[in-house]
N, C-alpha and C positions, 0 to 999 in steps of 0.2 A: 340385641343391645344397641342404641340408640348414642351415635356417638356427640357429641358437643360442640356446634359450629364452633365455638371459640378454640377449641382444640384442633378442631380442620383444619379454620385459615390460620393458626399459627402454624401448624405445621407446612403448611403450604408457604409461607411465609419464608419457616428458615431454610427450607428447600430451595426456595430462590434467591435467597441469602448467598446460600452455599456456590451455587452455580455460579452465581455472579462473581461472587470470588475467585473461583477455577479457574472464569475466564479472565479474568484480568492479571492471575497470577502466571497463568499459561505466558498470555501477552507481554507482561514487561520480562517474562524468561528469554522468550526468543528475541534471538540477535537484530539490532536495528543500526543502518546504519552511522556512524560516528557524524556530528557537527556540531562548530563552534555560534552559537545563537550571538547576532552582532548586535540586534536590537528588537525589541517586543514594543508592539503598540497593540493592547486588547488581544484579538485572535487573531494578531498580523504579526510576523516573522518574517526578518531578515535573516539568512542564514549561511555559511560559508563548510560546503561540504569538501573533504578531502578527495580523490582518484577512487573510484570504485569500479567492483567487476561484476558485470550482470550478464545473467544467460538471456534473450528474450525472443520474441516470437511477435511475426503478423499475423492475424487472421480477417478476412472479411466478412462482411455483414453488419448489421445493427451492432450496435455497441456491445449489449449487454450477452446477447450471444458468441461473438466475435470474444470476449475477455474472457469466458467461461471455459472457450475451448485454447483459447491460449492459455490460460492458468491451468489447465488438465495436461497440456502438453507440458509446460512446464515443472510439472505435479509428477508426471510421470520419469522426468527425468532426473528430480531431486533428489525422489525416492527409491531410484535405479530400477524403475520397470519399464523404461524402454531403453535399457544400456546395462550392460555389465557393470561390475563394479560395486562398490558402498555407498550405503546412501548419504548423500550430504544433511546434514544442519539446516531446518527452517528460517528462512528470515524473514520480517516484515520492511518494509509497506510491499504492497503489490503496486506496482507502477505503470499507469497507464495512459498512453496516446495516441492521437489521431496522426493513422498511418497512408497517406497519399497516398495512390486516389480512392480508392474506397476500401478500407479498414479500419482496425485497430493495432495498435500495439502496447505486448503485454512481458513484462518487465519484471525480475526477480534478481534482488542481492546475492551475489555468494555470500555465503562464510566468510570471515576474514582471515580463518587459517589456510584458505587456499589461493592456490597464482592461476592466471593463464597457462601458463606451461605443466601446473600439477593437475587442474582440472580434469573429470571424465572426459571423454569427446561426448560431443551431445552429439543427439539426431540430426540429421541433415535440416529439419524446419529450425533450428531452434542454432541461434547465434552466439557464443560470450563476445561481449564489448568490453571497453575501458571505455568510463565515462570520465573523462578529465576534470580536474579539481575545479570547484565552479558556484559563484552567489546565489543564491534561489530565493523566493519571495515565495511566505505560504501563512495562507488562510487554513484554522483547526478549525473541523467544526465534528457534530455528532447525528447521528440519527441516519438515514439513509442518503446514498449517492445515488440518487437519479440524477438524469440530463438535466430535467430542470435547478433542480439543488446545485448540478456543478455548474450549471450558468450560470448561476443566481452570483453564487460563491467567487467565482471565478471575474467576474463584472466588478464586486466590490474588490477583490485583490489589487485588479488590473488601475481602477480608482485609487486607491492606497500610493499602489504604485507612482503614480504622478502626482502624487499631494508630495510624495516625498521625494522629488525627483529623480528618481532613478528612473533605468529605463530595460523594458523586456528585450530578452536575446534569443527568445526563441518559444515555438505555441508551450499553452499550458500543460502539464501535467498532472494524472489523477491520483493520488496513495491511497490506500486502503487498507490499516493496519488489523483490522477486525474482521475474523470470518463469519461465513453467512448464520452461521447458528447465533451468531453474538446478537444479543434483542436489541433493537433500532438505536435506542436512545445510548448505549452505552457503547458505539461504535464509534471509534476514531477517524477520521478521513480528514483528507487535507489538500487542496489545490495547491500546486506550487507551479512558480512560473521562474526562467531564469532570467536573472539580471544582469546587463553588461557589467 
């Protein structure tokens, strides 16, 4: 029996309907960090985030290797397979930067039901900080984050930046609120840089 392309691709159709959905209802579930938005011009954001606590991790090499294996460390500790303990709460962006002199560095929110002090101990590679309350300046965009993409991106930020005079207080940073399964075009990412 002979089935009916127009029955295929619909069905194929609301198959990737449904996915699409998943993903995005996944996404706005998990926790992001709190901020007061001070001013929106198009894909450009001024923004004023509160004190936060992040586990985070250097590793060396090429970017996109170096981030892979810091988010697996970090993966691992989330989800308590290289530590004792319960596993923590997901949270989005993955936060990423260039780690002097040759690495990266890779960056994960707690939950905001936990302290410094109630946290697991992590692994010896992997650090919690307090990032003190602080401006940021960020470019939304979709589709993949390659090096060229975040330069591209990251160039018009910094532009922005001086049209409106303010002024950066430190190198750029990468988010990445969408995992690698999420299809190119319907992924979140964001350059943010911070402002005096």
């Amino acid at each position: 029996m002979r089935l009916n392309a127009k029955w295929i691709f619909g069905g194929i159709a609301v198959a990737a309907a449904a996915a699409a959905g998943g993903w995005y209802l996944r996404e706005r579930a998990t926790e992001r960090p709190n901020h007061r938005t001070i001013a929106t011009d198009g894909a450009f954001e001024l923004r004023a985030y509160p004190a936060a606590l992040l586990a985070e991790t250097v590793r060396s090499g090429p970017r996109v290797a170096a981030l892979m294996e810091g988010y697996e460390a970090l993966l691992d500790y989330v989800l308590a397979r290289s530590r004792k303990g319960e596993r923590l709460a997901m949270t989005t962006p993955v936060l990423s930067d260039r780690a002097e002199p040759v690495g990266w560095r890779t960056r994960l929110f707690m939950p905001g039901k936990w302290t410094a002090a109630t946290l697991p101990p992590p692994p010896d590679d992997i650090a919690i900080v307090e990032l003190a309350p602080r401006r940021v300046a960020a470019a939304r965009f979709s589709g993949r984050a390659d090096d060229r993409t975040l330069g591209r991106k990251e160039r018009a930020l910094r532009r922005w930046l001086e049209g409106q005079g303010l002024r950066a207080a430190g190198p750029a940073e990468y988010a990445s609120y969408s995992g690698p399964s999420v299809p190119a075009p319907m992924r979140h990412n964001e350059v943010l840089i911070p402002v005096a």
